[in-house]
C-alpha positions in Angstrom: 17.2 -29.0 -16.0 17.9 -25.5 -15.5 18.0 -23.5 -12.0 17.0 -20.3 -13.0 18.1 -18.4 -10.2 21.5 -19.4 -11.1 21.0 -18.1 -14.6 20.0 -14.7 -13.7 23.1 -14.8 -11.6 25.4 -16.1 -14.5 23.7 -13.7 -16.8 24.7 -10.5 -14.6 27.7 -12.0 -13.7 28.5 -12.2 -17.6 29.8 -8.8 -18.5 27.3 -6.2 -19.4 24.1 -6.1 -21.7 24.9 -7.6 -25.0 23.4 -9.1 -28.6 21.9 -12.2 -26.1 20.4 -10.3 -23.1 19.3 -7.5 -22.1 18.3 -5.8 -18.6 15.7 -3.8 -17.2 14.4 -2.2 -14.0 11.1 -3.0 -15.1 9.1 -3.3 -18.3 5.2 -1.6 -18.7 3.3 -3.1 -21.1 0.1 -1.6 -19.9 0.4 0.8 -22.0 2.1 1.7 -26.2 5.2 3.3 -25.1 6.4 0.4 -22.8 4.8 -2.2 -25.0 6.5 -0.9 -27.8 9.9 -1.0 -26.3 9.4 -4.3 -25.0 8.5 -5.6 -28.7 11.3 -3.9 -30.3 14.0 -5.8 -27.7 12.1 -9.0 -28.7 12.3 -8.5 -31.9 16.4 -7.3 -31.9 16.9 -10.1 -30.0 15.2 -12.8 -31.6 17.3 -11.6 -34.6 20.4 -11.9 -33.3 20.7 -15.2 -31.7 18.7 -17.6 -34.5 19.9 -20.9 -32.8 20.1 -19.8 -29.4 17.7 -18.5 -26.6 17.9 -14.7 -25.3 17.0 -13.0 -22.4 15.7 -10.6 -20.7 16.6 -10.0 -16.9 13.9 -7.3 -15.1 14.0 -5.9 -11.5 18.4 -4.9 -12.0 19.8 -1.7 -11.6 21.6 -0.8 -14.9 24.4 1.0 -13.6 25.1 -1.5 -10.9 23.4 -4.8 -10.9 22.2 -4.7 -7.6 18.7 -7.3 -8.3 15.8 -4.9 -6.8 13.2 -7.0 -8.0 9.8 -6.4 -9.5 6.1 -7.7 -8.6 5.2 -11.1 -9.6 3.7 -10.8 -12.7 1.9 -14.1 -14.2 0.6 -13.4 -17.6 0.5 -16.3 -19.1 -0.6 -14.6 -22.3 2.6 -12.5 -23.4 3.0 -15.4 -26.8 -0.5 -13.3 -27.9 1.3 -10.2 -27.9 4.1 -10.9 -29.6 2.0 -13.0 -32.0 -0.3 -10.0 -32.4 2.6 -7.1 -33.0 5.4 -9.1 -34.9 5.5 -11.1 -38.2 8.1 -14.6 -37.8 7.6 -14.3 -34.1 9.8 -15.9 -31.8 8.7 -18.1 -28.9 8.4 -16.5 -25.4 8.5 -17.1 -21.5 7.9 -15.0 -18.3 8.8 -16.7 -15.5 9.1 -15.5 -12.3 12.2 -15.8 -10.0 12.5 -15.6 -6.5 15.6 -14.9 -4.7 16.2 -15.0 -0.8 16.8 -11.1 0.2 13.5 -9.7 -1.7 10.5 -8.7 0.1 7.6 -10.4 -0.3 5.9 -10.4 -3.3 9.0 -9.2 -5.0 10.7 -11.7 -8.1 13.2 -10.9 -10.4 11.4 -11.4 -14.3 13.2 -13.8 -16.6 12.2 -13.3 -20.2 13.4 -16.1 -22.4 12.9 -16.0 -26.0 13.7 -18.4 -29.0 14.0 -17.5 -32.4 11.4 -18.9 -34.9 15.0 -19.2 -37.3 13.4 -16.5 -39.6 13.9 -13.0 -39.6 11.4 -11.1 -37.2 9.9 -7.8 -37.8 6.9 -5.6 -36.8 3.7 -6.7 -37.9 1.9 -3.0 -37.7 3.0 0.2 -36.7 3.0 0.5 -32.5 3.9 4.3 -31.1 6.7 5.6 -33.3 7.9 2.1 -34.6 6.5 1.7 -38.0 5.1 -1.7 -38.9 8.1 -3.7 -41.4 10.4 -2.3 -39.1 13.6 -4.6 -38.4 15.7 -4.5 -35.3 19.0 -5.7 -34.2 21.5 -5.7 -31.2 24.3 -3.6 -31.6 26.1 -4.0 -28.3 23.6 -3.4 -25.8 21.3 -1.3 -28.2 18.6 -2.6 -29.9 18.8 -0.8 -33.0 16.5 -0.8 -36.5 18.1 -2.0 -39.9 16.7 -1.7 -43.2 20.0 -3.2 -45.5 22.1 -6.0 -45.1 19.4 -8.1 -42.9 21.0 -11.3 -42.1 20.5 -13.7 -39.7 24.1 -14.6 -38.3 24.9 -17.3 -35.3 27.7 -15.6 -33.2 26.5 -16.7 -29.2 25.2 -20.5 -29.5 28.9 -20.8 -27.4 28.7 -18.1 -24.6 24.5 -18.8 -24.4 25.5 -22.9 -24.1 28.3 -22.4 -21.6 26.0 -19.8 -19.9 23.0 -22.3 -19.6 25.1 -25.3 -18.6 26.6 -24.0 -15.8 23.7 -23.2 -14.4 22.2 -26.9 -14.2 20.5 -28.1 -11.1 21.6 -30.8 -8.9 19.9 -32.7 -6.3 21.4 -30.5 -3.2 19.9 -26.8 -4.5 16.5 -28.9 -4.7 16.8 -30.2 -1.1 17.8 -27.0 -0.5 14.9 -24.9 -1.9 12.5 -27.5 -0.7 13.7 -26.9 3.1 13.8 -23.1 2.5 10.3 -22.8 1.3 8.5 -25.0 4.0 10.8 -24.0 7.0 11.6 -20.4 6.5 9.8 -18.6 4.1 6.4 -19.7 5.0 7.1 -21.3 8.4 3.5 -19.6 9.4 1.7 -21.6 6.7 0.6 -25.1 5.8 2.9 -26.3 3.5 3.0 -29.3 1.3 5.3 -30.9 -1.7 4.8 -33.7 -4.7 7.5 -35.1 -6.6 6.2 -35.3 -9.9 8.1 -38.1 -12.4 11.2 -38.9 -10.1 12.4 -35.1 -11.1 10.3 -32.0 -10.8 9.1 -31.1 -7.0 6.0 -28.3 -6.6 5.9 -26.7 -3.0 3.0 -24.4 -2.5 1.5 -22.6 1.0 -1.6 -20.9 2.6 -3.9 -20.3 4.8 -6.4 -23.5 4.1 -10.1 -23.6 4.6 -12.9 -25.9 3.8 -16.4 -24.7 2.5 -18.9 -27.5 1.4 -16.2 -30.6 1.2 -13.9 -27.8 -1.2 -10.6 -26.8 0.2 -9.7 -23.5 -0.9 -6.1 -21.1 0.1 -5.4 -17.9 0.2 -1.8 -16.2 0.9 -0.9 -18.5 -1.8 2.7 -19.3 -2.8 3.5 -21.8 -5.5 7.0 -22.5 -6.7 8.3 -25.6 -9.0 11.9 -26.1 -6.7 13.8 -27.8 -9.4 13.8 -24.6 -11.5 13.3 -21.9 -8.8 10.5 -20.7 -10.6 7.3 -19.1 -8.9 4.4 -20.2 -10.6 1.7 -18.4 -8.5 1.8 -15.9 -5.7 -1.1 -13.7 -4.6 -2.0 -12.6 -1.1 -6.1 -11.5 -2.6 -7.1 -14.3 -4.2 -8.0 -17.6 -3.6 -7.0 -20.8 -4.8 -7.6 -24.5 -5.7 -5.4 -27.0 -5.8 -5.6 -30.5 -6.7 -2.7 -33.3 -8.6 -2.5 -36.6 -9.9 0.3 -38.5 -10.4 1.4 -36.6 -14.3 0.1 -32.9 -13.5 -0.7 -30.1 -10.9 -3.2 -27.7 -11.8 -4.8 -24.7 -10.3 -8.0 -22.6 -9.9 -7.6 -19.0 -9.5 -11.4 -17.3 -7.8 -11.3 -13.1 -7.5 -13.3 -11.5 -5.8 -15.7 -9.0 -6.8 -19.2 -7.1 -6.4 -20.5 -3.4 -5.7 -19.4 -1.9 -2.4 -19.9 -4.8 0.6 -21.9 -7.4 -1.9 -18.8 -9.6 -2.5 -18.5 -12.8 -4.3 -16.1 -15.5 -5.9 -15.7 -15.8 -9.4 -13.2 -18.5 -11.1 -10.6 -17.0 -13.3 -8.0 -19.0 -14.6 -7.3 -22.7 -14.9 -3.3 -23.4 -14.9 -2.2 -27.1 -15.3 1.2 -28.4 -15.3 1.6 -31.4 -16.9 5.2 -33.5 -16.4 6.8 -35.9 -19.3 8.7 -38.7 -18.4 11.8 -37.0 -20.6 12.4 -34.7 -17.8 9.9 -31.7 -19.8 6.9 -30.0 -19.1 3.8 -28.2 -20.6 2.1 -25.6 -19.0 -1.6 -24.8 -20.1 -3.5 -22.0 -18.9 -7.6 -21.3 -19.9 -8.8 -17.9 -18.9 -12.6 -19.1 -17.5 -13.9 -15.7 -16.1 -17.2 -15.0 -16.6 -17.5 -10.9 -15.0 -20.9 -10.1 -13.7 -23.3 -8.0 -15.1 -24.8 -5.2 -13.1 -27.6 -2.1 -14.4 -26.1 0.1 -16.3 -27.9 3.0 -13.8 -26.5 1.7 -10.8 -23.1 1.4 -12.4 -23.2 5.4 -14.0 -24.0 6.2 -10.0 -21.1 3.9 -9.1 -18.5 5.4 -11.9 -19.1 9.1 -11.1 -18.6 8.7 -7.6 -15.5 6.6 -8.3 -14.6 9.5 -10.2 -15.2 12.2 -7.5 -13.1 10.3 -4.9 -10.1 11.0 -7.5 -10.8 14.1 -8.4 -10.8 14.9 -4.5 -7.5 13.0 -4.1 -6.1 14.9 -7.1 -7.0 18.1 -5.5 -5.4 17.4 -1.6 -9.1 17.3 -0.2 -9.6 15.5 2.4 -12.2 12.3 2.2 -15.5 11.9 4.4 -15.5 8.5 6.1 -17.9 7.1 3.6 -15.9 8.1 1.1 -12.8 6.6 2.8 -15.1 3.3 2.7 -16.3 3.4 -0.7 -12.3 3.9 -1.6 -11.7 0.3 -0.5 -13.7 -1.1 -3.3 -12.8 1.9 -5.7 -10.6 -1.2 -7.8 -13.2 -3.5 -7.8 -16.1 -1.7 -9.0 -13.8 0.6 -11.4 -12.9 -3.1 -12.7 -16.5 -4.5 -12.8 -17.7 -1.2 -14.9 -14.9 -1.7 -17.5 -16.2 -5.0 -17.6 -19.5 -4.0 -18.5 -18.7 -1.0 -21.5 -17.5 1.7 -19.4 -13.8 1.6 -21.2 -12.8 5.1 -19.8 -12.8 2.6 -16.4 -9.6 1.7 -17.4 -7.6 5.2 -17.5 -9.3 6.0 -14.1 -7.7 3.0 -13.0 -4.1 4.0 -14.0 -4.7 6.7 -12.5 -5.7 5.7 -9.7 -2.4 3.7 -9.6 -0.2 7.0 -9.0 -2.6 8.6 -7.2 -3.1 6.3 -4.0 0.3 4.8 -4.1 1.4 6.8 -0.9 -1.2 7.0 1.3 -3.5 4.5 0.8 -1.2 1.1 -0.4 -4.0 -1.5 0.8 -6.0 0.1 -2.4 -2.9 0.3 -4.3 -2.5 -3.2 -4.2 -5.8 -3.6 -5.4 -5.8 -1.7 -8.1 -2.8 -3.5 -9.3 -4.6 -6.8 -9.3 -7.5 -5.3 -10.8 -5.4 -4.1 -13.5 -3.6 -7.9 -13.5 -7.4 -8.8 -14.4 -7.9 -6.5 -17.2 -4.4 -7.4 -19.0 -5.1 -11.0 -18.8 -9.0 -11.0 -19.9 -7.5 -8.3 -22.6 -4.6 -10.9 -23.8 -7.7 -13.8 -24.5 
């Protein structure tokens, strides 16, 4: 069983960017430029390691290494973009990895990805990559090729040595377990379950009970063994419940038009242990958005619209504009989600535009936008 933390570290510890991993300060998927980089360093790196995994390590500094981190990011659904945008794709993770001196809510991305064995190339054309296009690593570089396209097995060594010594042993899981329940989340309620004589899942939050359901909130879930966070979120609110083979969660977000708030389930994640030291994880997107007047929503979007525009301009807000700013996200989201596509470039712009002065909204508007990407993905 792999510790990933102790990858990451023997990844960046392993000279620079090569033809079996790559860095980033942060990858963008949310929109063609960034998602077509991101596909093209799949693609050149599924090419050149056939029988070995590659990686991907976000949230480092190029020039120095220094691990800055990025948000936790939990899509689930990345396989469907790749599957989507490239022919002979190669099979692909996104786990998130926490490390001691980031701030909450910051992991460092680990993207792993296995060749399918066959060469990979794009499916259709994505911003200036043409679709048939082939890529390779040269060095650090991904790099297109259109002659001589052969798969060729030159890291299964360095990638095997790599992995191995960053196996877990029983002391960094006693370890991690003490960490999580006694310092990181000390405030909390924290629990663990051993799962199989092997795998240990710690999570935390704020608990309450409505109607015999116990629900969290502040939510931090992490499977120890492989120092990977499975779910993190200080919005939403969760379920939890277990059995003796699997651990599985029920993600609610809340939503409505200005102070008319409700719950609404999002996503089922289940974790299911083998008794040959693997696991599965299965995730079901179960979101059902609300439907509201198309009238009332118009009204809504135009003054959504006016609060940016005022922002743009450096004019100052009225206080029930400063109010109505605090479900901006939400109600941007919920109009998307009802035919108003153009929602969804108010939202990025929103993004830049409260980042400064307003964060409580920014943070919003980023899990509003975490909502859009995943019921996009499905």
């Amino acid at each position: 069983m792999i510790n990933k933390r102790l990858l990451v570290k023997n990844l960046l510890a392993h000279n620079d960017e090569n033809s079996f991993y790559d860095k980033k300060r942060f990858i963008a998927i949310n929109h063609k430029e960034g998602k077509a980089k991101f596909l093209k360093h799949v693609c050149a790196l599924a090419n050149s390691n056939p029988n070995n995994n590659s990686f991907i390590v976000v949230g480092v500094e190029d020039e120095d290494n220094k691990i800055v981190g990025v948000d936790f990011f939990d899509d689930s659904k990345i396989q469907n973009l790749v599957n989507a945008y490239l022919d002979n794709p190669p099979l692909i993770a996104y786990e998130n990895i926490p490390f001691p001196h980031l701030e909450e809510g910051k992991v460092v991305g680990l993207v792993t990805i296995k060749s399918s064995g066959k060469v990979c190339s794009l499916r259709k054309n994505i911003w200036k990559y043409y679709g048939g296009s082939v890529f390779f690593r040269e060095g650090s570089i991904s790099m297109p090729k259109v002659y001589d396209i052969e798969l060729k097995d030159v890291n299964s060594q360095a990638v095997s040595t790599i992995q191995q010594h960053a196996r877990n042993n029983i002391e960094l899981t006693l370890d991690g377990v003490i960490d999580f329940i006694n310092n990181r989340h000390k405030d909390l309620e924290s629990h663990y379950k051993v799962f199989k004589e092997q795998f240990v899942v710690c999570w935390a939050g704020n608990k309450k009970t409505v109607k015999g359901q116990t629900y969290y909130n502040r939510v931090d879930i992490e499977l120890i063994n492989e120092q990977v966070k499975l779910f993190y979120s200080n919005l939403d609110e969760v379920t939890i419940s277990y059995t003796e083979d699997s651990f599985t969660t029920m993600e609610y977000v809340k939503l409505g038009l200005g102070a008319t708030q409700r719950f609404y389930p999002l996503e089922e994640l289940t974790i299911t242990f083998q008794e040959n030291g693997t696991y599965h994880i299965q995730t079901d997107l179960v979101f059902m958005p609300p439907q509201y007047d198309k009238k009332v929503l118009h009204h809504t979007y135009n003054s959504n619209n006016s609060i940016l525009a005022k922002i743009k301009s450096s004019i100052g807000l009225n206080p029930n504009e400063v109010e109505d700013l605090k479900h901006l996200p939400d109600t941007y989201l919920i109009c998307y989600l009802n035919g108003f596509e153009e929602a969804r470039d108010q939202m990025e712009l929103a993004r830049v535009l409260v980042k400064n002065d307003f964060p409580k909204v920014y943070t919003s508007v980023k899990a509003a936008l975490r909502i859009l990407r995943k019921v996009d993905y499905n």
